[in-house]
Every structure is written in C-alpha cells, then in structure tokens.
C-alpha positions as CSV (number, residue, x, y, z in Angstrom):
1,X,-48.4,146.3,145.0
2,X,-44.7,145.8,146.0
3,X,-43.3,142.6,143.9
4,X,-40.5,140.3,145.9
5,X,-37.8,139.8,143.4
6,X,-34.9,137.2,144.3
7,X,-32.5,135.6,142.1
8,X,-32.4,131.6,141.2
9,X,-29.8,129.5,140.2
10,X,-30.7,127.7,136.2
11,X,-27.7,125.7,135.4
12,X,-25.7,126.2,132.1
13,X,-23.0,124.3,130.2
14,X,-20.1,126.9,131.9
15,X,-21.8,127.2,135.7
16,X,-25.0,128.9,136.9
17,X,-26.2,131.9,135.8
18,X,-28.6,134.7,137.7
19,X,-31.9,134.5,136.4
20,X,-34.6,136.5,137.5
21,X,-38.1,135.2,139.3
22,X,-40.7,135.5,141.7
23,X,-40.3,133.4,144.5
24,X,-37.9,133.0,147.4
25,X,-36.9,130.3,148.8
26,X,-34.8,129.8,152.2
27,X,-31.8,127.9,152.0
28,X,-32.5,124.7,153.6
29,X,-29.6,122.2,155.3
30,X,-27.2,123.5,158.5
31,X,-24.9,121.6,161.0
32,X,-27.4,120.5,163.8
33,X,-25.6,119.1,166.9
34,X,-26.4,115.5,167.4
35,X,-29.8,115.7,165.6
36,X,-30.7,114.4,162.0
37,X,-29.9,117.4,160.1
38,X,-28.2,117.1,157.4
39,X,-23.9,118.5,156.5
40,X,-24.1,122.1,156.4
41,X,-25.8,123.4,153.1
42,X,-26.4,120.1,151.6
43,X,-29.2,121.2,149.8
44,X,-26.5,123.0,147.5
45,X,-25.8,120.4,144.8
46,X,-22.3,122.2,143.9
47,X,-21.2,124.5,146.7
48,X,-17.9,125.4,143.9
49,X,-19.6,125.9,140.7
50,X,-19.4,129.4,138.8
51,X,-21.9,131.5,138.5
52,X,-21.7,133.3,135.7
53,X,-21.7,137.1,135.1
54,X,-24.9,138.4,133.0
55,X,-22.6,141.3,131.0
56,X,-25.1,142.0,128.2
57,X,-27.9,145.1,128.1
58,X,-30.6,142.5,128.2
59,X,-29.9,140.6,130.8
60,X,-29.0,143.1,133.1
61,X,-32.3,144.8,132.6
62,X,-34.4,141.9,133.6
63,X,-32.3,142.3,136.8
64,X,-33.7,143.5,140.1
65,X,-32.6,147.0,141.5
66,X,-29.6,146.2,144.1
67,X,-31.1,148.9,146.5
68,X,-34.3,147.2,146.9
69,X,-32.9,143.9,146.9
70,X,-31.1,145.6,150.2
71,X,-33.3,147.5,151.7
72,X,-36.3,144.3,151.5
73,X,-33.8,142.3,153.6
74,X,-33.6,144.4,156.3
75,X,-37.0,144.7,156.7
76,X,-37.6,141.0,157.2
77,X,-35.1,141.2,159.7
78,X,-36.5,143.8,162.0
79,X,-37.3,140.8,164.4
80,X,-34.0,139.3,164.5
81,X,-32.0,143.1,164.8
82,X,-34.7,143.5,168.1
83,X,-33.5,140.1,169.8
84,X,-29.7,141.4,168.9
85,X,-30.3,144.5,170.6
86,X,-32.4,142.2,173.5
87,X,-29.2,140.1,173.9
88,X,-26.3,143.6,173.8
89,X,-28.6,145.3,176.3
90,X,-27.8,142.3,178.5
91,X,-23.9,142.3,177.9
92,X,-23.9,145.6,178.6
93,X,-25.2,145.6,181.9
94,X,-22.7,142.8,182.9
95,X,-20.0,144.8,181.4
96,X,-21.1,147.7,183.9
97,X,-21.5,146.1,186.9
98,X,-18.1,144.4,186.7
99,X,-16.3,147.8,185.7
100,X,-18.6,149.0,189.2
101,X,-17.2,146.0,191.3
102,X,-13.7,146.7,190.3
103,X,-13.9,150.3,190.8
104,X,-12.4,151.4,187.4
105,X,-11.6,155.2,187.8
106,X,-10.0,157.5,185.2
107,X,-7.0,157.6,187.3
108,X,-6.0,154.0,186.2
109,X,-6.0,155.2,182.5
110,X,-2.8,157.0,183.2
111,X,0.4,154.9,181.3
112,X,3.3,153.3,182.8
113,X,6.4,152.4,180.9
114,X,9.6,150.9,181.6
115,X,9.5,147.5,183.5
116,X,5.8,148.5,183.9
117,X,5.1,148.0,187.6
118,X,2.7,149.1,190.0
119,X,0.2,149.5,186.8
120,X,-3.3,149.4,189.0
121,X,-4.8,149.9,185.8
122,X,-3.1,147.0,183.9
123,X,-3.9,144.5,186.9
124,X,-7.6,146.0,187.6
125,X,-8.1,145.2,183.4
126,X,-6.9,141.3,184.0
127,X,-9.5,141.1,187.1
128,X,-12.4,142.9,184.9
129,X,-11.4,140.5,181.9
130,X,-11.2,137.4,184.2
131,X,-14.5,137.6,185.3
132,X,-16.6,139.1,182.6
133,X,-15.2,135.4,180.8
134,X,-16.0,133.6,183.8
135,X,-11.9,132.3,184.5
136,X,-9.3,132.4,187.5
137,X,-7.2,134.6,186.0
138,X,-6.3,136.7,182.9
139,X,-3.4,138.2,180.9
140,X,-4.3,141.1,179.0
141,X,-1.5,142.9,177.0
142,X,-1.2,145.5,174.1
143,X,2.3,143.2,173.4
144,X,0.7,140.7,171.8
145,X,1.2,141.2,168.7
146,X,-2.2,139.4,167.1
147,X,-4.8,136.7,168.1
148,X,-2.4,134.1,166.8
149,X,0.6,135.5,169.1
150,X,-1.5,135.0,172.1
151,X,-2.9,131.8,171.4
152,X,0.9,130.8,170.7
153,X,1.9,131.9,174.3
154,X,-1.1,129.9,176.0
155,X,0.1,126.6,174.0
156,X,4.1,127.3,174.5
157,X,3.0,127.7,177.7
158,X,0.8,124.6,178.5
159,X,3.0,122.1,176.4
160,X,6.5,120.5,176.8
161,X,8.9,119.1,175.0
162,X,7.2,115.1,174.7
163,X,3.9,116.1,175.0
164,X,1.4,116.2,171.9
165,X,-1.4,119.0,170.8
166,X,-4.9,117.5,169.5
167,X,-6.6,119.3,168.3
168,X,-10.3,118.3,168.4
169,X,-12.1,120.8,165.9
170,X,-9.8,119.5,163.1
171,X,-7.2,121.9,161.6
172,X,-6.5,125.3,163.0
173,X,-6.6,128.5,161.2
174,X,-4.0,128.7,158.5
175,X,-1.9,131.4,160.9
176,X,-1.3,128.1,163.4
177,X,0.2,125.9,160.7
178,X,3.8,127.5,161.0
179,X,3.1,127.5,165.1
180,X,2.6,124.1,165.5
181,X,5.0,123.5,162.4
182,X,3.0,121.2,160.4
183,X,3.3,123.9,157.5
184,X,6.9,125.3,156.3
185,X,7.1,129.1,156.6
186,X,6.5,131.2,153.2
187,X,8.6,134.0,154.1
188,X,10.6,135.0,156.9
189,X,8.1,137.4,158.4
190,X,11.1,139.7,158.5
191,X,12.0,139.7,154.8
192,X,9.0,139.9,152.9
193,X,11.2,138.9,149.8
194,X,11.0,135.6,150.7
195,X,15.1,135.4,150.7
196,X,17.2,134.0,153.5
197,X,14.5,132.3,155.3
198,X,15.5,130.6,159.0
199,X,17.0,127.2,158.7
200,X,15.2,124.5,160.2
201,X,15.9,124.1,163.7
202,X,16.1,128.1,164.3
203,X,11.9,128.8,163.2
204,X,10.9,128.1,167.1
205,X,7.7,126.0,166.5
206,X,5.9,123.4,168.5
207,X,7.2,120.6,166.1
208,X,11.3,121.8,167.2
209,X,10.5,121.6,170.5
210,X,9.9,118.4,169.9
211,X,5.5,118.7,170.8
212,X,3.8,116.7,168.8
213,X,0.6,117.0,166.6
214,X,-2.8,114.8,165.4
215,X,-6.0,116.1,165.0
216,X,-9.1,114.6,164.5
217,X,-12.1,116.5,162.6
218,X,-15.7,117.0,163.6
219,X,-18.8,114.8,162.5
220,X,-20.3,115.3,158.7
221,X,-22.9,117.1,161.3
222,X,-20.3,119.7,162.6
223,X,-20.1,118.3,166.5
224,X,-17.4,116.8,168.1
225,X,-16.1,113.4,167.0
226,X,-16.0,111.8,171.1
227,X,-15.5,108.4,170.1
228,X,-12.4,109.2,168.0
229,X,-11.6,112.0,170.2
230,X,-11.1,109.0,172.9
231,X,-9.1,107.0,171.0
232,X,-6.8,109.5,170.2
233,X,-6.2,110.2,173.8
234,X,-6.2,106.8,174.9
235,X,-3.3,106.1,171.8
236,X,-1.3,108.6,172.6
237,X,-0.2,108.6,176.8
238,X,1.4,111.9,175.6
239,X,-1.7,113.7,174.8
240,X,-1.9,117.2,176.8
241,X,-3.6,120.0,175.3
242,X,-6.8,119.4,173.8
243,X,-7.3,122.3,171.2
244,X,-10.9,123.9,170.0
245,X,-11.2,126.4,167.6
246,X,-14.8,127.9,168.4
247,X,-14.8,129.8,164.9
248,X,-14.8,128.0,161.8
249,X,-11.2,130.3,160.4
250,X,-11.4,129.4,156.8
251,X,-13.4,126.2,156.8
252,X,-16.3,125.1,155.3
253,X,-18.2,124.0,158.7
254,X,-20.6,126.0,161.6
255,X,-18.7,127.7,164.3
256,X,-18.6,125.9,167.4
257,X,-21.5,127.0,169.9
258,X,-20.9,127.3,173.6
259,X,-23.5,124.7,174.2
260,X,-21.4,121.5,172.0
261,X,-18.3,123.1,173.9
262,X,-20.0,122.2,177.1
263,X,-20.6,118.9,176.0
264,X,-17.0,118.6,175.0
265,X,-15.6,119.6,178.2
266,X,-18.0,117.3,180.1
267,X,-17.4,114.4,178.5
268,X,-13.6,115.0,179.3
269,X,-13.9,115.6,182.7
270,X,-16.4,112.7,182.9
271,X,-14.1,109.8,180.6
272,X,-10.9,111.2,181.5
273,X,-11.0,111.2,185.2
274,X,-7.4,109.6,185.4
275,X,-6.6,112.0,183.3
276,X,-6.7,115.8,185.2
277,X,-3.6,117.3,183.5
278,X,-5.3,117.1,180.2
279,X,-6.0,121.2,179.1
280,X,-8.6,122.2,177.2
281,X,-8.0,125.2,175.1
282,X,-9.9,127.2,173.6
283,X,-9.2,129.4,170.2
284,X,-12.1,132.1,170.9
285,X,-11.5,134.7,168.9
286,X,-14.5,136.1,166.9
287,X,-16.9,134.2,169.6
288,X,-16.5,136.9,172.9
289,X,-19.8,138.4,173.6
290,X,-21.8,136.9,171.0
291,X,-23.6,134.4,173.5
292,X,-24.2,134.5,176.9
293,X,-21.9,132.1,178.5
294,X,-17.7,132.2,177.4
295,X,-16.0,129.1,177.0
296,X,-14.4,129.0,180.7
297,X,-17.8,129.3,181.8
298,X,-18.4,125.7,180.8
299,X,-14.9,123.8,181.9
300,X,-12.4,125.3,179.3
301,X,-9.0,125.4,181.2
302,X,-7.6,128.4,178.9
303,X,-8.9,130.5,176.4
304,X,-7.2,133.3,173.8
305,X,-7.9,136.0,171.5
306,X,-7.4,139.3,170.3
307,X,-7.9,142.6,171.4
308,X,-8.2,144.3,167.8
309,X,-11.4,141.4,167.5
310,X,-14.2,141.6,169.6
311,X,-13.1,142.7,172.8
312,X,-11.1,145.8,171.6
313,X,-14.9,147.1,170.4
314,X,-12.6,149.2,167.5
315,X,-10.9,151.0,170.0
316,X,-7.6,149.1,171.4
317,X,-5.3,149.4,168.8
318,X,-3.1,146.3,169.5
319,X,-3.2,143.6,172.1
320,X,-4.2,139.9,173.2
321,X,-5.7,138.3,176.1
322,X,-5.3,134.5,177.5
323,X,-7.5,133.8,180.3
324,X,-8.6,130.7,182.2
325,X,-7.1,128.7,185.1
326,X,-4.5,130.8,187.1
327,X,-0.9,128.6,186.4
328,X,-1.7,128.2,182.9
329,X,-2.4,131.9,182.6
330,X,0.9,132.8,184.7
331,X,2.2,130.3,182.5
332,X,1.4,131.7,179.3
333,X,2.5,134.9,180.9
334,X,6.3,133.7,181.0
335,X,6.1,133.0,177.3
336,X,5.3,136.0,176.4
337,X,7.9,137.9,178.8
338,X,10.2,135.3,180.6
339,X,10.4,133.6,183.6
340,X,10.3,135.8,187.1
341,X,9.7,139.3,184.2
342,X,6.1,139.9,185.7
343,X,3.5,142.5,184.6
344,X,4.7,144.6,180.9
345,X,4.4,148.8,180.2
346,X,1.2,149.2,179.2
347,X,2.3,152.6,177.6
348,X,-0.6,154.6,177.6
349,X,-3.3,152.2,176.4
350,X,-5.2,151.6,179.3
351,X,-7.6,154.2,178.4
352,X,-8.2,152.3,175.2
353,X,-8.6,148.9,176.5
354,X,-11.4,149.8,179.1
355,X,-13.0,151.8,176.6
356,X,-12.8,149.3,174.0
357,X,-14.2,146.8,176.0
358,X,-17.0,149.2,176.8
359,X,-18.0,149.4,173.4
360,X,-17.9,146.0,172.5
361,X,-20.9,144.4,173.1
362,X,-22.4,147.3,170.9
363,X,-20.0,146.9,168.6
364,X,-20.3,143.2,168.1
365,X,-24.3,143.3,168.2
366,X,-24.1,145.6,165.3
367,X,-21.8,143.1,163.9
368,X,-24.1,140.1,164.1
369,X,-26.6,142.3,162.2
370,X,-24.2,142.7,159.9
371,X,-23.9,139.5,159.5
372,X,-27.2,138.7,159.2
373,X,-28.1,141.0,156.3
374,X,-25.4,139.5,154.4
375,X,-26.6,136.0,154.7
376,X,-30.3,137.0,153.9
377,X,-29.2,138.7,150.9
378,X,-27.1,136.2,149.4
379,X,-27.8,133.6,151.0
380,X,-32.1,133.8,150.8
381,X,-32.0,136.4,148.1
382,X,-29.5,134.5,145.6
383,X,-29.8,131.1,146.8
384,X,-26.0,131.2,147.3
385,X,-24.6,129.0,150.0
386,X,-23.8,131.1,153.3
387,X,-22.1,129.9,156.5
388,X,-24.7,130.3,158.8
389,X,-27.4,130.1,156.9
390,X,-30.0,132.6,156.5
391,X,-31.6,132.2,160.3
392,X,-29.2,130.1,161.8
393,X,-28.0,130.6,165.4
394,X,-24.6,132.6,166.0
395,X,-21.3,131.8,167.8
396,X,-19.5,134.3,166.1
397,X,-19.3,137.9,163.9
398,X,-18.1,136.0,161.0
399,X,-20.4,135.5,157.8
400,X,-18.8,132.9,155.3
401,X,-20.0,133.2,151.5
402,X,-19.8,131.3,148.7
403,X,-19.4,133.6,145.8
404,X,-18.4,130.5,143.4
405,X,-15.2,132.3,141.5
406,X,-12.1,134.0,142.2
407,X,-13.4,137.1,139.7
408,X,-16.6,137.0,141.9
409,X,-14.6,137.2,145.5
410,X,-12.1,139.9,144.2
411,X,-14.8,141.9,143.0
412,X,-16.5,141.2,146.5
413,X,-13.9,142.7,148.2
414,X,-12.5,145.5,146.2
415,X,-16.4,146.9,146.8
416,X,-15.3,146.7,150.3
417,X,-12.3,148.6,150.0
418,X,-13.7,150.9,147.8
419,X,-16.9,151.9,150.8
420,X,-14.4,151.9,153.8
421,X,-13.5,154.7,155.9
422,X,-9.4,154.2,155.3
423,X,-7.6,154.1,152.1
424,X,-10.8,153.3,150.1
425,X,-8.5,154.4,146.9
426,X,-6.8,151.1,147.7
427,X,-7.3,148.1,145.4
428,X,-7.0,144.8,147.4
429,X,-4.8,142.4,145.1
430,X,-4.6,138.8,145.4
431,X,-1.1,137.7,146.8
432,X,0.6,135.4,149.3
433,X,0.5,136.4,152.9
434,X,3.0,135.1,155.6
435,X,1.2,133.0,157.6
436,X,-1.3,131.7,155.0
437,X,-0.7,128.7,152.8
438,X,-2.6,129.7,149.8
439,X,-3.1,133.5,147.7
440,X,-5.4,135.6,150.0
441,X,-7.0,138.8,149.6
442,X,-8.0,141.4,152.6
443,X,-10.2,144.3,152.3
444,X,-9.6,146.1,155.2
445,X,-10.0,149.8,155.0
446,X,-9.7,150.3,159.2
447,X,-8.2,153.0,161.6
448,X,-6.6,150.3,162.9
449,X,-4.3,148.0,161.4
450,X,-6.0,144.0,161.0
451,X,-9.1,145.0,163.4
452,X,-11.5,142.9,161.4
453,X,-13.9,143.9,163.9
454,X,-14.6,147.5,162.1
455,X,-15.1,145.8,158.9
456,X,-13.7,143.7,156.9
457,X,-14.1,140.8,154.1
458,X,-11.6,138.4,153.0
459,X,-10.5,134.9,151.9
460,X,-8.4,132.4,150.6
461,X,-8.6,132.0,146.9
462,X,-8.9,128.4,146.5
463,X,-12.8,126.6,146.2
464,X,-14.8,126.8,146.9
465,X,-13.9,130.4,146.6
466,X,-15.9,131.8,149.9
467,X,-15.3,135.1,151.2
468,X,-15.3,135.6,154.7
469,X,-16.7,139.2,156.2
470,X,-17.1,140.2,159.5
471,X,-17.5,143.5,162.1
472,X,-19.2,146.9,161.4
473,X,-19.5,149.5,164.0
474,X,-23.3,150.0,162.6
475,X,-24.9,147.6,160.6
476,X,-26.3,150.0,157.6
477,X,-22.4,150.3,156.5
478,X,-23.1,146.4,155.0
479,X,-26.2,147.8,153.4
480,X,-24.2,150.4,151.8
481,X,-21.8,147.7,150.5
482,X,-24.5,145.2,149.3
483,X,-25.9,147.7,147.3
484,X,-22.5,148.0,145.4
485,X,-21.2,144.4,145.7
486,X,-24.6,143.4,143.7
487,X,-24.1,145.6,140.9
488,X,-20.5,144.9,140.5
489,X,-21.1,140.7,140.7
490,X,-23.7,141.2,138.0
491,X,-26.3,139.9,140.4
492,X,-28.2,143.5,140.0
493,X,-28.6,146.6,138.7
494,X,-28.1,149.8,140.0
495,X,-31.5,151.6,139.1
C-alpha cells in the first residue's frame, strides 16, 4: 500500500516547523474576479513567518523521501499536463497557418546590416507578430535591449510632456521605477561602482520630461478598482496612458487574466466616450501564448514584451516587440530609432526570431507545467503559500513562492544554479541590481543571457521573502530541481 506523505505547518516560539503527517490538504483562498472569494491565500494566517529548518538526525528521518514527494505530484497532475498539451496543440496550429499566410521562406532568414532596408524578412516578422496578437501593427527588433526597454519606447512614445501615466494594476515592476522616475537610480547602469552617477535632469525619465504619474491598486480581490479608476481620470484632464501590468512582477497578487482585461478595456471605451485619445497599454510580458486571446484582442491600444520571454521560445537571443494600433506602434518605433530612421539591421537574427516563435508555444506549455508541479509540491505538498495556487487558472509562466526566509530563498535558488545547463559551478549571491530597489538574487544558468524562459528562479529579498521561478524547455527539469531544493530547505530527505 503506497502511503501519501505531505508536510504540515505546527507553529513554534521561532516560526513553523515541518512536521511530518498523513493528510493533504489543498490550499484554500485565490483572487476571484468580482465573486466572493476571499484575498489571495487568506487562509495563510502568516504568509512571512519562518519556517524553520529541522537540522537534527531525528527529525530528518521522520521526513518524507524528496523523490517521492516529486514524483507523487506529477502523477496527480497527469490531467492538467493533457489540457496543457490540448491548449499548445491549438497555439501551434495558429502559429502555422499564419507563418503559411505570410509565406515565410528560408530566404528571409538571410541578415541585413547597415541602415537595414529592404529586410523582407524583418517586415514579414512584424506582419506574423501583428496578427498572431490580434493588433494593427508591430515592431519587432533584436535592438531592444530587454522587456523593460520596449515597454519604455511604447510609453515615450504614447506620452508628452503634460500628460500623466496611470497606471491601473498598481505599481509596475521594480525595472519601471527609474523609467517613470518615481525611484532614484542605484547605479549608473554604466558604472557598476555606483560612482559618478547622472545628475538629475540628465537620467532621461518620464518624470524630466515633465509626464506625470499616480496609480491606483487593484481590489483586496485582485480586479480592477473602476470606480477609483474613474475618478482618477476624471481628476486629472491630463490623464493619457492607462498602464496594465498583466503579470504580477514581484507582487503579492494573481496575474491579470485576459478575461478582467476585457472588462477593463470595456468599461473605458463604454465611460470614457469623450475620452478616445486615452491609450491603454498593456505590460504583457510572461502572458503571450498562455491563453487563447492576447490583450489587443480585447481593446488594448498597445502592448510590449520581450523576445528572450515567451515569444523568443529560448531561441532569439535578444530583442523586444510593441504591437497594437498602427501610430502608436510607428510611434514607439521613432523612440527607439528617431524620427524619419525607419526599419533597423536585423543582423542575422531572423532565422532565430521565426524559429523562436515556432517553439514557443511548446516551450511555454512545458513551462505552465513547470509551473504547475511547483505549486503542487509546495504549495499542496507543504502547505506553503504559492501564487497561483495549487489548481488555479494561468495568465502567465510565472510561479510565485513563499519560502518564509531569506536562508530558505537563497538555498532555493543556488539548487537552481547548481541543476542548470550554464555555469551551474556558479553560486547566485544576494546583491543590488540596477534597476531593482531592494537586494535580489537570480539563478539563471541559460544559453542566453536573462532568458527567464529556459529557467529561471528569483526574487527580491525583502518579506515576505517569495521566490519567483518561471520557463523550462521540458517540465521534468523542475522535477529534477524539487528533488534537490527539498533536501537542501530541510523539508525532506534524500533517501
């Protein structure tokens, strides 16, 4: 007779401590949109608390083998692996009929440099994009330097000097603080030493262009706040870029689903009807491919992300794409290059691009199963809090963890490291990051440089000290890394 072993939670004087027994219980409590459901993971009394490591001989041998642990999960998830492969089956096949309608050939994977025109290959890429995200237009371009770079060009592009940025998802991702310039830079991102930083007035954010900036946060039930969303607009005349972050970045709330950024963009369009010049923009990176419909789909005016994220499928080793209506895309265009400096050297990359968006819905299914085995590990298996929960619908790759101390979530990700492909004799250290506010570590052992998408784990270290981990190009290389990560948290034993 096979015996189900999880882990709860019995609360001590310094935290909570592992102990073993013979029940499991689901994590109840997720972000429901408009319903009665309760804040995301409410039933966790103490989402920040310690758990503390069981070191001693005793203990450890009362705990359950990290390999069954594992390989249990992934049994009880055979169902929801199927419907992933159901829903990348169906991406695919929209992926292939638009590379059919547009003709790609091989001869368009041939590089152009220089001023870069004539590049069939470049412009036949901007149609495929354009219409496997259901917009006008689209920019795609290996000189964008990240996700952040492109999203900066879509709102330098969209805003103007007078006008203000709401964002209506609450703060951006730490990486748009020094954009918009409602944080101070760390570092010059030239001088790593931190010394001779820009002088304010030379940085080249939103705020010295004189754009200004509120936000307003979601509902305790992670939806969109319309009421206060309308009386931000309605304060403010100057209101012209409406900003949604479809991923949660490093907050403690449910990624936005395409179906509450419908209801967003149809309440707009429906309150605002004096109000047509209002944009709404859409952060989406982490979210391509993971549902059916993409935020222009549903009345988003423009849309960004990277190319090293989803859409790359681990194969475009640099890039970003902004897509949406046609001026704000030509628009966003001239930031990145200048005014009347039309299409860029692609520079050999073309063959990457199409081929990295080949792979990606296969890349990013076996990501969400990724995703999903972390989450019923430690989320069902060890009763610690997991954003989604164990079960919960997906809007995105990312799989957000509690792990409860900084020793926990360094541990977490030097296991990472330590089973990745590239430089796994690296040891990720704690440290500050340009761009980020508070110490971060990264484990990111990829071919490419920041392509989260091949696998990756990280997170600020600050409470509730959650570790964020995301992408796999097959969903057994988690397993691999459970089995380790267990061991080392003291939350099992090896054998």
């Amino acid at each position: 007779m096979r015996v189900c072993v999880c882990l709860c939670l019995a609360a001590t004087a310094a935290g909570f401590a592992p102990r073993p027994c013979f029940s499991r219980t689901k994590v109840s409590g997720s972000c429901s949109y408009g319903g009665d459901g309760g804040p995301l993971q409410s039933a966790i009394a103490d989402s920040g608390a310690a758990l503390r490591r069981v070191e001693n001989d005793d203990s450890t041998d009362s705990l359950p083998i990290a390999k069954d642990v594992v390989a249990e999960a992934a049994v009880r998830l055979q169902p929801t692996f199927a419907e992933i492969d159901r829903h990348t089956q169906s991406m695919l096949r929209r992926v292939l009929d638009t590379f059919r309608c547009h003709q790609v050939g091989s001869s368009m994977f041939a590089g152009v440099d220089g001023y870069g025109h004539g590049d069939i290959g470049r412009d036949t890429l901007d149609a495929v994009y354009a219409e496997l995200l259901g917009a006008e237009a689209a920019l795609v371009r290996v000189q964008c330097f990240s996700g952040t770079h492109a999203i900066a060009c879509a709102l330098f592009g969209a805003l103007r000097p007078g006008d203000t940025l709401l964002a209506c998802s609450g703060a951006p991702y730490d990486t748009l603080d020094e954009v918009i310039g409602t944080r101070a830079p760390l570092t010059d991102a030239f001088d790593a030493t931190g010394e001779d930083p820009l002088p304010p007035g030379l940085i080249g954010n939103l705020a010295e262009f004189g754009i200004s900036y509120s936000q307003v946060p979601l509902t305790e039930h992670c939806a969109f706040d319309l009421d206060a969303i309308d009386a931000a607009i309605a304060a403010d005349p100057a209101v012209k870029v409406l900003h949604v972050q479809r991923s949660c970045g490093y907050q403690w709330r449910k990624s936005l689903p395409i179906a509450e950024i419908e209801r967003f963009c149809t309440h707009i369009r429906t309150r605002w009807l004096t109000r047509p010049d209002l944009v709404i923009f859409v952060d989406n990176c982490y979210g391509e491919f993971v549902e059916d419909r993409e935020p222009p789909m549903v009345g988003a005016d423009l849309i960004a992300g990277s190319l090293i994220k989803n859409p790359g499928g681990t194969i475009a080793r640099s890039g970003g794409y902004i897509a949406g209506k046609k001026a704000l895309v030509r628009a966003a265009a001239n930031r990145l290059a200048a005014p009347g400096v039309a299409g860029g050297a692609t520079l050999g990359q073309n063959r990457n691009l199409y081929q990295g968006l080949f792979m990606a819905s296969g890349v990013v299914g076996e990501s969400l199963k990724g995703a999903n085995l972390v989450a019923e590990v430690l989320g069902n298996g060890y009763q610690l809090p997991t954003n989604p929960a164990p079960g919960a619908a997906r809007t995105d790759i990312i799989q957000a963890v509690q792990l409860g101390t900084r020793e926990r979530t360094v541990a977490f990700c030097k296991v990472v490291q330590k089973l990745s492909p590239v430089n796994a004799y690296y040891r990720p250290e704690p440290g500050k990051t340009p761009g980020y506010g508070d110490e971060v570590i990264f484990a990111d052992g990829t071919f490419t440089d920041g392509s989260t998408l091949e696998l990756s784990a990280d997170g600020p270290l600050r409470e509730p000290y959650a570790v964020y981990a995301q992408g796999c190009t097959h969903w057994t290389h988690w397993a691999i890394i459970l089995e380790e990560a267990l061991v080392q948290m003291g939350l099992a034993r090896a054998e």
